[in-house]
Backbone and ligand atoms as CSV (ligand in chain L), in Angstrom:
chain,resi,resn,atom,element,x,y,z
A,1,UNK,N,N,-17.828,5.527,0.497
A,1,UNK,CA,C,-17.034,6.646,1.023
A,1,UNK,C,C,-15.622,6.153,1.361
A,2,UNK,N,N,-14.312,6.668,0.962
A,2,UNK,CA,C,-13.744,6.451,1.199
A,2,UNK,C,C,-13.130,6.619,2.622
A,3,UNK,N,N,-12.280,6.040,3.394
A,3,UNK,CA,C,-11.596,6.285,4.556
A,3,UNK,C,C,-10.542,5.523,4.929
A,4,UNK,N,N,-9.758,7.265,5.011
A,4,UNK,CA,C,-8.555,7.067,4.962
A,4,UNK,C,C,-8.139,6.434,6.202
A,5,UNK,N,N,-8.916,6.262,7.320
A,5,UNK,CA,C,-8.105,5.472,8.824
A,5,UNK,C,C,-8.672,3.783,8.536
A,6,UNK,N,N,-8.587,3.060,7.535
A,6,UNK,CA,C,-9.353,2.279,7.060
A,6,UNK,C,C,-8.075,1.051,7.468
A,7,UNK,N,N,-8.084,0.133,7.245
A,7,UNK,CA,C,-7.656,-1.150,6.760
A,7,UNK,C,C,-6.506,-0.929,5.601
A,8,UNK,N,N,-7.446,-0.407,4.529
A,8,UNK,CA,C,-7.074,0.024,3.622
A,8,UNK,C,C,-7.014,-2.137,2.682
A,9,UNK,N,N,-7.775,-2.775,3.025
A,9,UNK,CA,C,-7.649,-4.302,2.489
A,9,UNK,C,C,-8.016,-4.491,1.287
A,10,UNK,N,N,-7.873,-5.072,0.819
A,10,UNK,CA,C,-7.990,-5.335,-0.336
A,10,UNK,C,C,-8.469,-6.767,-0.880
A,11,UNK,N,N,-9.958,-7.099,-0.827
A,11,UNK,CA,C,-10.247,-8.535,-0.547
A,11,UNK,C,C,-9.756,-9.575,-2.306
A,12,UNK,N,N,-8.867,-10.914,-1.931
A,12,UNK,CA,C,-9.123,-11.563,-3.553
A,12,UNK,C,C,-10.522,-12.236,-2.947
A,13,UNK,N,N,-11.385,-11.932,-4.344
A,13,UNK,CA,C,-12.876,-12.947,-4.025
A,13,UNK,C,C,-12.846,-13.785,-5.294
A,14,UNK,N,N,-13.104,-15.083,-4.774
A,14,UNK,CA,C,-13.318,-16.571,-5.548
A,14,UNK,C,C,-14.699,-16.411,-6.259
A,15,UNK,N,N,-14.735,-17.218,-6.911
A,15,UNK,CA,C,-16.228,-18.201,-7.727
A,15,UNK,C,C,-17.339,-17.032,-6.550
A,16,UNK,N,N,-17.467,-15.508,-7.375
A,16,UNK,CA,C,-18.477,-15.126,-7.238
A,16,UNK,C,C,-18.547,-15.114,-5.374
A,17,UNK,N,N,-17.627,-14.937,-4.688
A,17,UNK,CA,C,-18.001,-14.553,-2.979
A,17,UNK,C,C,-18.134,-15.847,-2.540
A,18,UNK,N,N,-17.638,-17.228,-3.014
A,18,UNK,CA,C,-17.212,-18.317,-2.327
A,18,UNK,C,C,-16.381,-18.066,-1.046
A,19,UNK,N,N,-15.524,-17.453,-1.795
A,19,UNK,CA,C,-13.916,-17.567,-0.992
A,19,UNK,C,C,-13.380,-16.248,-1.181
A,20,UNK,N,N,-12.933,-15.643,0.111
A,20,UNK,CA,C,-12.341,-14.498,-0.052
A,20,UNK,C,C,-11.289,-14.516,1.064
A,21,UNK,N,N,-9.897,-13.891,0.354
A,21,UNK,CA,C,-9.249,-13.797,1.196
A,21,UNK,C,C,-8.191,-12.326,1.206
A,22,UNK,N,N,-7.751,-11.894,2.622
A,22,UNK,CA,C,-7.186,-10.475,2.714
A,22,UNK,C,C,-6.319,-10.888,3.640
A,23,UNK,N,N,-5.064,-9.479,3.303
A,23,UNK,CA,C,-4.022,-9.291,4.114
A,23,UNK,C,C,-3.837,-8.288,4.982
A,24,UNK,N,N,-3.748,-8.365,6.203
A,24,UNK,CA,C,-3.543,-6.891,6.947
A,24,UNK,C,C,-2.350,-7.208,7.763
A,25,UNK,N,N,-1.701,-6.237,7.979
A,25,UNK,CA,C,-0.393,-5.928,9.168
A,25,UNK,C,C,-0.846,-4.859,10.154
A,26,UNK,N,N,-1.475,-5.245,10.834
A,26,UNK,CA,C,-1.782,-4.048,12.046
A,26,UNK,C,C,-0.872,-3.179,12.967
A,27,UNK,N,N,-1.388,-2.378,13.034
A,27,UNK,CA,C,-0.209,-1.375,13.730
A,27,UNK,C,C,0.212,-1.460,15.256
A,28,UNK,N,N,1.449,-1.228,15.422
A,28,UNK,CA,C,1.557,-1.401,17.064
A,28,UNK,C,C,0.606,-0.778,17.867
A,29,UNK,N,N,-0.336,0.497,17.303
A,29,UNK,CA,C,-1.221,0.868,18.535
A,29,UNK,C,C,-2.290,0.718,18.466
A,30,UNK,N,N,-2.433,-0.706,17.906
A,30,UNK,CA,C,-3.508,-1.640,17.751
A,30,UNK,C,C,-3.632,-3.047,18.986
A,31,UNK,N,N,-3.141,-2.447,19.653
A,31,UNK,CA,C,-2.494,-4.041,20.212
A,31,UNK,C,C,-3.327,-3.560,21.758
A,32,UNK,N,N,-3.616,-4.854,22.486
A,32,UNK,CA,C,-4.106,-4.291,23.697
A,32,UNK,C,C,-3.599,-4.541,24.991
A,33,UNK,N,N,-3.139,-5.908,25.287
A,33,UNK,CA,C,-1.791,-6.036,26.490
A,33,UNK,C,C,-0.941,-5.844,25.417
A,34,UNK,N,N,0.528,-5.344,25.917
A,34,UNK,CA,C,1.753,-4.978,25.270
A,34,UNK,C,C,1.734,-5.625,23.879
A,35,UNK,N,N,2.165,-5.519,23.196
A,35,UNK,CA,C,2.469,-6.227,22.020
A,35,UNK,C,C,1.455,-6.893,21.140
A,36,UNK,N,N,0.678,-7.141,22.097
A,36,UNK,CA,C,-0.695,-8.242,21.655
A,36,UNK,C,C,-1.707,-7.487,20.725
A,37,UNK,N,N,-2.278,-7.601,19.789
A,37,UNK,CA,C,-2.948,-7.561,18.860
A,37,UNK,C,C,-4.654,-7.722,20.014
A,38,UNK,N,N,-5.162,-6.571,19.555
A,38,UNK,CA,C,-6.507,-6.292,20.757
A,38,UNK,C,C,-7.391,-7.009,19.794
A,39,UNK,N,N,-8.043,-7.986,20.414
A,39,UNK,CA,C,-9.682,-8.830,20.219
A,39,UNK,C,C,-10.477,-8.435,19.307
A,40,UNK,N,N,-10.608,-7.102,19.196
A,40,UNK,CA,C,-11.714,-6.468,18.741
A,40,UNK,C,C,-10.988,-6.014,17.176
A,41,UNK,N,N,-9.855,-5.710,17.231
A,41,UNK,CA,C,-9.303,-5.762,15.572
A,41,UNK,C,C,-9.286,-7.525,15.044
A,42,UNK,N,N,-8.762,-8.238,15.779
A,42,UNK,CA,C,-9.224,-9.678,14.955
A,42,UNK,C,C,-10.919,-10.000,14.780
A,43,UNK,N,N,-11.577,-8.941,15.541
A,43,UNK,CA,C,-12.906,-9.237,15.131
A,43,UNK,C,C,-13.292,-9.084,14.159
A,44,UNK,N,N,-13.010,-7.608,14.015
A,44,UNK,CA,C,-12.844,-6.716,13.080
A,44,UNK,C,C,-12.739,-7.311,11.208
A,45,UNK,N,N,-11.226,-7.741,11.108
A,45,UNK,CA,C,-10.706,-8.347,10.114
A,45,UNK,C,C,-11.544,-9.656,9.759
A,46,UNK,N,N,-11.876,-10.796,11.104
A,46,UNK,CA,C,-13.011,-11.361,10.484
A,46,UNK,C,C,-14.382,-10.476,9.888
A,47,UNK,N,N,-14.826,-10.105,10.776
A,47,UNK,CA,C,-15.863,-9.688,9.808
A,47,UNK,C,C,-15.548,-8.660,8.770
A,48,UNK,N,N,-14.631,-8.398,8.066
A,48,UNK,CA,C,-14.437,-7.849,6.828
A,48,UNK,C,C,-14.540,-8.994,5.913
A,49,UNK,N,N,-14.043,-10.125,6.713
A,49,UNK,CA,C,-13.590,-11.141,5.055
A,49,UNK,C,C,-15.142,-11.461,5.033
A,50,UNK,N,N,-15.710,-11.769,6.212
A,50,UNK,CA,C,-17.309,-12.345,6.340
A,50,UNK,C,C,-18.404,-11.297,5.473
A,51,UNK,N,N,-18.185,-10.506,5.521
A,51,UNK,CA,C,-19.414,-8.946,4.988
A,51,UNK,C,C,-18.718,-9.318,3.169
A,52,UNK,N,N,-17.060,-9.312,2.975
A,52,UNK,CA,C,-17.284,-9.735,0.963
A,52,UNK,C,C,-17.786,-11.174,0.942
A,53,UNK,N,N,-17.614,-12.047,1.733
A,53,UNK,CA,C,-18.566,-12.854,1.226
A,53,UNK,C,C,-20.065,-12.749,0.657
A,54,UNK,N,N,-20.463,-12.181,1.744
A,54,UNK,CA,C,-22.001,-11.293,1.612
A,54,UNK,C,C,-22.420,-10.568,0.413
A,55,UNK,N,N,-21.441,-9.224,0.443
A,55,UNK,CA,C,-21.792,-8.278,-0.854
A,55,UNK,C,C,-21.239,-9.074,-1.703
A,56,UNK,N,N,-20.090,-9.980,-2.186
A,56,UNK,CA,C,-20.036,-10.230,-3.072
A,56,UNK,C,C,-21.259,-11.347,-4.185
A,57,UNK,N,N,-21.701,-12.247,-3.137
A,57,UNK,CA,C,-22.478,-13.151,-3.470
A,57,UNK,C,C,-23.800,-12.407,-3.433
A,58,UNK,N,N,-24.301,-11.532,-2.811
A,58,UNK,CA,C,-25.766,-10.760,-3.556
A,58,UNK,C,C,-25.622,-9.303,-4.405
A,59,UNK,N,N,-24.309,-9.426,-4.487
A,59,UNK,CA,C,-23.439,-8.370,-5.781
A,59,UNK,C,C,-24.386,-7.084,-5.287
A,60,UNK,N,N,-24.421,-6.565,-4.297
A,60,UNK,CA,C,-25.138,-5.377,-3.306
A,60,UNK,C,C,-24.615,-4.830,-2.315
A,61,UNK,N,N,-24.536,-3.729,-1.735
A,61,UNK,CA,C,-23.739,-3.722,-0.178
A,61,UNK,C,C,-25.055,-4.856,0.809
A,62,UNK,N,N,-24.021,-4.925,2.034
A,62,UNK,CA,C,-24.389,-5.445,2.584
A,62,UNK,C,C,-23.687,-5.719,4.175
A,63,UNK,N,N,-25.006,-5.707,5.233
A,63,UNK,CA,C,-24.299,-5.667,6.405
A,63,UNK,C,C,-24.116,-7.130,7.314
A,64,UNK,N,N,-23.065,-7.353,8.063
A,64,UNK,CA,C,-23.363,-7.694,9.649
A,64,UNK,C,C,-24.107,-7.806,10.086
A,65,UNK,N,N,-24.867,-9.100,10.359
A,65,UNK,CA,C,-26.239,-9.402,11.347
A,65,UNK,C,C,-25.683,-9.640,12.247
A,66,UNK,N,N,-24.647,-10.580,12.354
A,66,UNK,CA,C,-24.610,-11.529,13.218
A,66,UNK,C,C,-23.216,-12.190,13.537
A,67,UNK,N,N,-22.554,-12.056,14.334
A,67,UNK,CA,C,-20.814,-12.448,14.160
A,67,UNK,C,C,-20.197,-12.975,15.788
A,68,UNK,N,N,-19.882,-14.483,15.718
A,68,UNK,CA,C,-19.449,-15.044,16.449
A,68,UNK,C,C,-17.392,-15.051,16.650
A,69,UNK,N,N,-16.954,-15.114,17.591
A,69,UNK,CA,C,-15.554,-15.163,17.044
A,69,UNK,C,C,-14.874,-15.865,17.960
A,70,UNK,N,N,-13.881,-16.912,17.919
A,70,UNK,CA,C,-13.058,-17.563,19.019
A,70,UNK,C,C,-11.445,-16.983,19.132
A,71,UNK,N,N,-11.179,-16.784,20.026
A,71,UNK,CA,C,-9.736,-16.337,19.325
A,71,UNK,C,C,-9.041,-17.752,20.720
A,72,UNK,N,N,-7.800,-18.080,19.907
A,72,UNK,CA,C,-7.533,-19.167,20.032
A,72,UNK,C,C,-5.861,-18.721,20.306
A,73,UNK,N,N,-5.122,-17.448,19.714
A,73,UNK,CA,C,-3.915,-18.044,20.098
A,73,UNK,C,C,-3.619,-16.533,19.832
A,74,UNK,N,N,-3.055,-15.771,20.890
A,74,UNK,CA,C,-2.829,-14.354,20.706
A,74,UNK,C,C,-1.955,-13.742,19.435
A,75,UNK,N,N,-2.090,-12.391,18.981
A,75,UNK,CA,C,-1.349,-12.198,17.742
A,75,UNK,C,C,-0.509,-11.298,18.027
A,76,UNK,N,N,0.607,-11.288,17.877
A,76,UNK,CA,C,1.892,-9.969,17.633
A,76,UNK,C,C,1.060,-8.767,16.715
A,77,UNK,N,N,1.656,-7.731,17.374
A,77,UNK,CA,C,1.236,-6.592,16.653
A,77,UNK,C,C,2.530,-6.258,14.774
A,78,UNK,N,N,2.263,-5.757,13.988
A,78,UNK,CA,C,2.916,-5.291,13.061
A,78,UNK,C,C,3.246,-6.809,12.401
A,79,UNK,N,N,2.919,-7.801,12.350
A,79,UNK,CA,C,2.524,-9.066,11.570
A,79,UNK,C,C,1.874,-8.962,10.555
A,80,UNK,N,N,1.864,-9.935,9.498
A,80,UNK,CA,C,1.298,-9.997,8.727
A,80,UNK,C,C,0.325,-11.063,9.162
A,81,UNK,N,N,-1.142,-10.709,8.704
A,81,UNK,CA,C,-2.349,-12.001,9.624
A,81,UNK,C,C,-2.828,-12.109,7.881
A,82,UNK,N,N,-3.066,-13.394,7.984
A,82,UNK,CA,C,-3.930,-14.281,6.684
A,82,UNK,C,C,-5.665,-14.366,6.738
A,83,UNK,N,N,-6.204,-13.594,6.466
A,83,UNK,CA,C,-7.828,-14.256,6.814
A,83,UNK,C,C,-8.446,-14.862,5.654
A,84,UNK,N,N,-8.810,-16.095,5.925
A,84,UNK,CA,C,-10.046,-16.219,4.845
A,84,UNK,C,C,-11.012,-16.962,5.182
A,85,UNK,N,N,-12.236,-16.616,4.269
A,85,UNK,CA,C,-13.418,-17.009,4.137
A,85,UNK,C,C,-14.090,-17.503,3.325
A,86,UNK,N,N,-15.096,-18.753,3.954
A,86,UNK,CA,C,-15.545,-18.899,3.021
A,86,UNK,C,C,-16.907,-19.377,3.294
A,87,UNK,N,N,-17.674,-19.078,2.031
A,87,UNK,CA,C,-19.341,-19.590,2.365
A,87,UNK,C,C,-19.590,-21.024,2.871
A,88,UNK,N,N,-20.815,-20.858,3.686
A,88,UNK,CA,C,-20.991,-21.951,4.065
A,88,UNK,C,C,-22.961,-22.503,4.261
A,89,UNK,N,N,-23.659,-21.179,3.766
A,89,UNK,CA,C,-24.909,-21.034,3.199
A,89,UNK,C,C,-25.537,-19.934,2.462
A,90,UNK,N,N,-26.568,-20.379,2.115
A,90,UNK,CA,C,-26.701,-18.891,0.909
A,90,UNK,C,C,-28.767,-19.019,1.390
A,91,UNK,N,N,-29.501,-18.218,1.844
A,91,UNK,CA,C,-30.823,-18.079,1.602
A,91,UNK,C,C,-31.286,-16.751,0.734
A,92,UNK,N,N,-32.234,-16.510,0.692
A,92,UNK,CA,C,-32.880,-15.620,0.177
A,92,UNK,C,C,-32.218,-14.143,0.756
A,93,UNK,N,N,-32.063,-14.129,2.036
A,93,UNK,CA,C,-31.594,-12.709,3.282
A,93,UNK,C,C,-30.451,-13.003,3.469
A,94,UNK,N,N,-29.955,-13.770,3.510
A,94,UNK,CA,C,-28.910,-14.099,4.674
A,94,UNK,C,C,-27.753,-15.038,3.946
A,95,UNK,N,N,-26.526,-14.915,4.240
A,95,UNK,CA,C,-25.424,-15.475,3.729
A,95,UNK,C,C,-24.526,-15.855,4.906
A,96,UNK,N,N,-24.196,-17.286,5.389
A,96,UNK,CA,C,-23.397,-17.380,6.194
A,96,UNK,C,C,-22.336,-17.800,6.074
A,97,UNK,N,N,-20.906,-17.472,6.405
A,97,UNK,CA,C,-19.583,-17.463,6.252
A,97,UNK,C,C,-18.921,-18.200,7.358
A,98,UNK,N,N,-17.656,-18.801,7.488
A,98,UNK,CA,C,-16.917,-18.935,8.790
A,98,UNK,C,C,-15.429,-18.456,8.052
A,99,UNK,N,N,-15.025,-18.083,8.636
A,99,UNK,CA,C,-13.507,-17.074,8.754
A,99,UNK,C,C,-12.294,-17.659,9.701
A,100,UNK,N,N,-10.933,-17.633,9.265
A,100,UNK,CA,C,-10.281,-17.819,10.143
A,100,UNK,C,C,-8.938,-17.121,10.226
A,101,UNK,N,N,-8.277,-16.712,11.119
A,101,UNK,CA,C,-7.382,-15.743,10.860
A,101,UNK,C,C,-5.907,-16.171,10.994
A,102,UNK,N,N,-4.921,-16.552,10.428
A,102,UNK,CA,C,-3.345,-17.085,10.932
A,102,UNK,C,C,-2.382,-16.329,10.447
A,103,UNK,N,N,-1.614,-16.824,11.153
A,103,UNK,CA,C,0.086,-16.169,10.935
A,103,UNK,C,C,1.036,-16.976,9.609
A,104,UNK,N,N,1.462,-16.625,9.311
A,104,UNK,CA,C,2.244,-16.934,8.121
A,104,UNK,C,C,2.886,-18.609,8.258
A,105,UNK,N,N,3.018,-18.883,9.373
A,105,UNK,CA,C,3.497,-20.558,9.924
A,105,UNK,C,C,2.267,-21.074,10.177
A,106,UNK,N,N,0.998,-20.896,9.963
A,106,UNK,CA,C,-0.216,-21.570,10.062
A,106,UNK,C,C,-0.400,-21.390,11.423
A,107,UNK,N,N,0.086,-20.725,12.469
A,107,UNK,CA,C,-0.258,-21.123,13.114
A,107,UNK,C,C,-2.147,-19.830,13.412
A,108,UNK,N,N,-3.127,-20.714,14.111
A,108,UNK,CA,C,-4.388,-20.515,14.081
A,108,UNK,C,C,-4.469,-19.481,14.915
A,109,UNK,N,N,-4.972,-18.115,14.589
A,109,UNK,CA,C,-4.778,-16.838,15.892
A,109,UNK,C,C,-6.485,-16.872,16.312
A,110,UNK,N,N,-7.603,-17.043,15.424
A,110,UNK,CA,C,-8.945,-16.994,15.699
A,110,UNK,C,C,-9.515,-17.456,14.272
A,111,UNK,N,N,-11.030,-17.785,14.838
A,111,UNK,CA,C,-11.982,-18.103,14.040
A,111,UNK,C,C,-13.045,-17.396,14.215
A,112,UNK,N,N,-14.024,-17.267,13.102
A,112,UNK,CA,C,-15.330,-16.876,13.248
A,112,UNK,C,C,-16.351,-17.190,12.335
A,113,UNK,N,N,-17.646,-17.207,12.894
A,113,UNK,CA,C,-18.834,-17.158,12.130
A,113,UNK,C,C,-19.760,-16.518,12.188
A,114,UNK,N,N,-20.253,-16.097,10.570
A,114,UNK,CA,C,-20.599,-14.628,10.503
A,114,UNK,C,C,-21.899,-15.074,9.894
A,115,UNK,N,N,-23.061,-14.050,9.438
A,115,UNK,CA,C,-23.958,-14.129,9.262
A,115,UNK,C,C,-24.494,-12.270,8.164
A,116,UNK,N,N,-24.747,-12.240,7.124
A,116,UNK,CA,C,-24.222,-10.821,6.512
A,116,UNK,C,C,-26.105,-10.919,5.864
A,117,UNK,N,N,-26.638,-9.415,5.500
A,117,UNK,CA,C,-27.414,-9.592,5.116
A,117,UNK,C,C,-27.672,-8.609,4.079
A,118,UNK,N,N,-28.204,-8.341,2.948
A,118,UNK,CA,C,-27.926,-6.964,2.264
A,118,UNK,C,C,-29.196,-5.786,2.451
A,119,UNK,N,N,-28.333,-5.056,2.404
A,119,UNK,CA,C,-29.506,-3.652,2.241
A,119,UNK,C,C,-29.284,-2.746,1.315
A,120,UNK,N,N,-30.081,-1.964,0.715
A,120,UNK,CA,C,-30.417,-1.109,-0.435
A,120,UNK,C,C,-29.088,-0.574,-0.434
A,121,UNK,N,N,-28.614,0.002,-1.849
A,121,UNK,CA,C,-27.826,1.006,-2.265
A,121,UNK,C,C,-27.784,2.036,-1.363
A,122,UNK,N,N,-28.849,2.626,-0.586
A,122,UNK,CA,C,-28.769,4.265,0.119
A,122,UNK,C,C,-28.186,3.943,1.151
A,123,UNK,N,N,-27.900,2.539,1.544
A,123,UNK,CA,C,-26.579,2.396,3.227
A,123,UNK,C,C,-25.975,2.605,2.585
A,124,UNK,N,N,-25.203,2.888,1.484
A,124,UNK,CA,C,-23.908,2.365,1.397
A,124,UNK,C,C,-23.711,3.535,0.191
A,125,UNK,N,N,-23.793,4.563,0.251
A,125,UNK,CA,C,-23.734,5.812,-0.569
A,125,UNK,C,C,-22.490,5.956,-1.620
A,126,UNK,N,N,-22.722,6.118,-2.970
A,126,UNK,CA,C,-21.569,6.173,-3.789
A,126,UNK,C,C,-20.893,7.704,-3.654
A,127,UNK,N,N,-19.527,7.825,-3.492
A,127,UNK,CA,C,-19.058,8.865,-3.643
A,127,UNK,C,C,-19.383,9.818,-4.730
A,128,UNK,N,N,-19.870,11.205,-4.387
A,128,UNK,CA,C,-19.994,11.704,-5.394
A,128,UNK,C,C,-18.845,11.945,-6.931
L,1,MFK,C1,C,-17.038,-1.156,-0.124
L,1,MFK,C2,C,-16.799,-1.152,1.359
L,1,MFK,C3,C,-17.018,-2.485,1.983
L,1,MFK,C4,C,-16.554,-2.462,3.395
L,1,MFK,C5,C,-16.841,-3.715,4.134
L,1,MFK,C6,C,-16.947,-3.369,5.565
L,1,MFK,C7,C,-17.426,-4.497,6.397
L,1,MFK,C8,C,-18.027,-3.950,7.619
L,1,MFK,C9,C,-19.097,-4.861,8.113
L,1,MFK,C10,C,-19.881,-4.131,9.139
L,1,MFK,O1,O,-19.352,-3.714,10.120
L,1,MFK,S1,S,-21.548,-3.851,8.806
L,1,MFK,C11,C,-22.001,-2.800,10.195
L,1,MFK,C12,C,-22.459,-3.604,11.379
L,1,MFK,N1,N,-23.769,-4.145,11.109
L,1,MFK,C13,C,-24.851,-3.339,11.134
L,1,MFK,O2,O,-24.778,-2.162,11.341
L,1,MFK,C14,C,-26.180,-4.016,10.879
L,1,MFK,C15,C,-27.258,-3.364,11.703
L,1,MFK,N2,N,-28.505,-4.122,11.573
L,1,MFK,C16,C,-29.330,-3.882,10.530
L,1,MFK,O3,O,-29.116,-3.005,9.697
L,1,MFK,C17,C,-30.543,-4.736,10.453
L,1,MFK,O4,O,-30.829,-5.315,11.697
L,1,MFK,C18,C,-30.425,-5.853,9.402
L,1,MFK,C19,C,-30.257,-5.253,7.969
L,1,MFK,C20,C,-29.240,-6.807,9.665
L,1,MFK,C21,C,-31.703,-6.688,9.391
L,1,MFK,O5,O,-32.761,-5.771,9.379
L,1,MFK,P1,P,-34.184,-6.136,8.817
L,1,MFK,O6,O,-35.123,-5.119,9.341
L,1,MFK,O7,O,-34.106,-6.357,7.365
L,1,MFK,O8,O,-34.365,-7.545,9.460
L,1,MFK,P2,P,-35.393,-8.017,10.561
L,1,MFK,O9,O,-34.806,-7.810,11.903
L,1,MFK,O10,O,-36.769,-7.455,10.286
L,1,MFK,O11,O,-35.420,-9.536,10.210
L,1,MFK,C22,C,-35.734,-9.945,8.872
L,1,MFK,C23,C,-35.540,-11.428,8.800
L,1,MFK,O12,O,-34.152,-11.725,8.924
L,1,MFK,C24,C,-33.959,-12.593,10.021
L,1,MFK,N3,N,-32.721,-12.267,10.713
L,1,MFK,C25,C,-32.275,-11.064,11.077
L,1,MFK,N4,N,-31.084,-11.186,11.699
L,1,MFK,C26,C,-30.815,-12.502,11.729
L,1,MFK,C27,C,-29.768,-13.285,12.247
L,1,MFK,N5,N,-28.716,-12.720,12.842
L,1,MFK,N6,N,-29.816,-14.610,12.089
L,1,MFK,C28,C,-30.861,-15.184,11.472
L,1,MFK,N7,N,-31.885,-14.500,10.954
L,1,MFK,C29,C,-31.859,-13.186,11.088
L,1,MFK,C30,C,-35.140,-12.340,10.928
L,1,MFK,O13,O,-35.372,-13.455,11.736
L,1,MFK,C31,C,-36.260,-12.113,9.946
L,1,MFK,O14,O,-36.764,-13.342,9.457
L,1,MFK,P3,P,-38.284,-13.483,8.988
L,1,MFK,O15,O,-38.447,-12.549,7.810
L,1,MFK,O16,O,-38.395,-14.916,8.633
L,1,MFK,O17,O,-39.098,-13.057,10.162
């Protein structure tokens, strides 16, 4: 389904959901002390890059089990943030990722580790 209050991201994915990486610029009324970029959108953006790891590598939708996140160095709002990901196990259920999110000077805004698992085609409904 499409949605339009989305991200709108656009993931590049490596060697089959190795490595994926996306760009977002978040909006100023995204931010949660003044200026600051709110917790829960860098969560957010990690677990987007963490979930194409997932669907991409069991080529299925697939959800969020499980998602750890550090945030390490606050972010300006209307920035451009770097995330990427990349695998770091593969079982039968379960695909685990770690993610990290920076600013264009490297410098490190958060990390995370994710845990994605897939479920049938009917979560994840094709537009008619
Ligand atoms: C094209 C558009 C793409 C857009 C990308 C958007 C990215 C957005 C990402 C998301 O936000 S996804 C939404 C947030 N996540 C969810 O809503 C997931 C909600 N949870 C579920 O649907 C189910 O709990 C889940 C599918 C994850 C698992 O359900 P199951 O009923 O299949 O699992 P169950 O709890 O019975 O456990 C099955 C096995 O998995 C194991 N397991 C489950 N969670 C685990 C975990 N976190 N860590 C380790 N193992 C885990 C569990 O121990 C067990 O092992 P055993 O079979 O050996 O007993």
């Amino acid at each position: 389904m499409e949605n339009p209050f989305g991200f709108q991201v656009k993931p590049e994915i490596k060697n089959g959901g190795e490595f994926v990486y996306i760009e977002c610029t978040p909006a100023e009324h995204l931010q949660g002390w003044a200026n600051i970029l709110h917790g829960g959108i860098l969560s957010t953006l990690l677990d987007e890059a963490i979930t194409y790891v997932g669907i991409s590598t069991f080529n299925q939708p697939a959800v969020t089990a499980q998602l750890e996140v550090r945030f390490r160095n606050p972010a300006p709002t209307c920035v451009k943030l770097h995330v990427c990901a990349e695998r770091i196990k593969v079982s039968k259920r379960l695909v685990e990722a770690k993610a990290a999110v920076t600013l264009g000077d490297g410098t490190l805004i958060a990390t995370g580790t994710g845990k994605v698992m897939p479920v049938s085609e009917s979560f994840a409904p094709k537009s008619p």
